[in-house]
N, C-alpha and C positions, 0 to 999 in steps of 0.2 A: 705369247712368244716367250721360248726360253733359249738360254742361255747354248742349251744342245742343239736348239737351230739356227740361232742367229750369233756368231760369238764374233762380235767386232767388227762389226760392220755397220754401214751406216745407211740409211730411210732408202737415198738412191741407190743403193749398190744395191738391197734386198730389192727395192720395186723393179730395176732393169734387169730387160729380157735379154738372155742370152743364149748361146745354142744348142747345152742340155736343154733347155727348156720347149724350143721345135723338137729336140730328139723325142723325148719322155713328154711330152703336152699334158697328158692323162696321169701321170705320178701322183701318187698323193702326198712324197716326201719331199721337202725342199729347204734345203739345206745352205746358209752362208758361211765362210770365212772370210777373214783378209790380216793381213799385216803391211804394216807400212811398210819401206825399204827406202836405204839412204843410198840406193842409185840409181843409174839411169833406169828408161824402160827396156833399152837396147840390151843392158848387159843383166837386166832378170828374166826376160824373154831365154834368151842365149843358157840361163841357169834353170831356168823352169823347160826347157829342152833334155835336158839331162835325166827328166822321169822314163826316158824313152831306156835308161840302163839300172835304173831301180827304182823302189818306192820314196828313197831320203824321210821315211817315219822311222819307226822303231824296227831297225834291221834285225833283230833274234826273233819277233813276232813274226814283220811282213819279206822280209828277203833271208830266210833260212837262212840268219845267223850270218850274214855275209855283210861285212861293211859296205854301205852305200857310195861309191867312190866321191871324192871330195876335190878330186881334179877336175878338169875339162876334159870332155870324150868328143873333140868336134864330129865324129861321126853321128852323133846325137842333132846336129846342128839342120842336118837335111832331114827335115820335115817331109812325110808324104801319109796321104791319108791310107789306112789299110797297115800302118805300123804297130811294132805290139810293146806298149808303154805300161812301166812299173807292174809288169809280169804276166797281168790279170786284163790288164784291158786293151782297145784298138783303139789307135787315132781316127776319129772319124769326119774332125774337121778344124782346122787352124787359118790363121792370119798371122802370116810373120810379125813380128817385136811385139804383138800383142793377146790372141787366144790361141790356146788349143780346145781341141772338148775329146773326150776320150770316152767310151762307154765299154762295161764292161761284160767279160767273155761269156758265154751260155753255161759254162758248168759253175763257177763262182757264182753265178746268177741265181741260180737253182737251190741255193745256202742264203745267198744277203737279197735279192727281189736285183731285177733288171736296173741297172742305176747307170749313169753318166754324169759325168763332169766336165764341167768348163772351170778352167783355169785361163784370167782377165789379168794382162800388166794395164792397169791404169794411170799415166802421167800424172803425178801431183808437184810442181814445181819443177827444179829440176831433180828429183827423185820419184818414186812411185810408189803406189799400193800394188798388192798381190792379193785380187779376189778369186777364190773359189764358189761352186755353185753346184750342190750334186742333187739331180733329181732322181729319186728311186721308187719303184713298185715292190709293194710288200712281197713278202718272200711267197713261197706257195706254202699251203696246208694252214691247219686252224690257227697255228700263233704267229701268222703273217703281220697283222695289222699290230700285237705287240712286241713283236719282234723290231717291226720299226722304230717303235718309242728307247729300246736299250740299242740300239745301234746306232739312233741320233749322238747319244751319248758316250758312245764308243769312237764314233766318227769326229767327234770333237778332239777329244785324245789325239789320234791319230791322224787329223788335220793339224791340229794345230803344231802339232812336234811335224810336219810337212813342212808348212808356210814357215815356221820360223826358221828349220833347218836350211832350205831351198836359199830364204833370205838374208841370212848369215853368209851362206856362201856366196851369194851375187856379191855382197857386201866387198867380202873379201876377196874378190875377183877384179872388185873397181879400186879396191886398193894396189894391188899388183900390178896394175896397167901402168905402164914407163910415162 
């Protein structure tokens, strides 16, 4: 176990199945995040909605250069499955204030190997954790199977400026509330 698959997270979150996991069953990549959050589950749920208008990682890499908006988009707020979230991928199945999983589109597929994500608000008191869980298939052609190992690596990068940035903003979302 390294630090590229599993970054902060804890024994139960890695052993629970979630629903990348029916998506992708056969992946041989599998991937945790999480970060705490100092608010409800209601109002990271409502900020993790918001993937639905960009990626909230490193916008000059993953959103051409375009600031990840830092408002509230409630159009973001109606979930349906069949929607197309942080640019590249479809929502393929959520639980209001608590999952989405998102898997990603056929041509991006065809570079990083088939992958989906579940993103889990988990209640921890009255605040919560924000777990991720991306299960992926090597990419095609011979440096599939190492291609997976520098992209764990890259994925960490790139989750974790997610989970923190997502979380910072719910944050201050539960600040603002009158």
């Amino acid at each position: 176990m390294t630090i590229a698959e599993h970054w902060n997270t804890s024994q139960d979150e890695r052993e629970a199945v979630y629903d990348c996991d029916e998506l992708l069953p056969d992946a041989p990549s599998r991937l945790t995040r999480a970060v705490d959050v100092k608010t409800d589950p209601r109002t990271m749920f409502r900020r993790l909605t918001q993937l639905r208008a960009a990626p909230y990682s490193f916008d000059l890499i993953d959103n051409l250069g375009r600031r990840s908006p830092r408002e509230q988009l409630p159009w973001c707020w109606d979930l349906e499955v069949g929607q197309r979230v942080a640019t590249i991928f479809t929502l393929t199945s959520f639980r209001p204030g608590e999952q989405m999983t998102i898997h990603m589109d056929s041509g991006p597929a065809r570079v990083f190997g088939d992958t989906a994500i579940t993103y889990q608000v988990n209640p921890q008191g009255s605040d919560c954790r924000l777990v991720a869980v991306l299960r992926g298939k090597d990419a095609p052609g011979p440096l599939g199977g190492a291609r997976r190992h520098l992209l764990a690596w890259g994925d960490l990068v790139m989750m974790r400026k997610q989970l923190r940035t997502l979380a910072r903003l719910a944050e201050r979302d539960d600040r603002a509330r009158p």
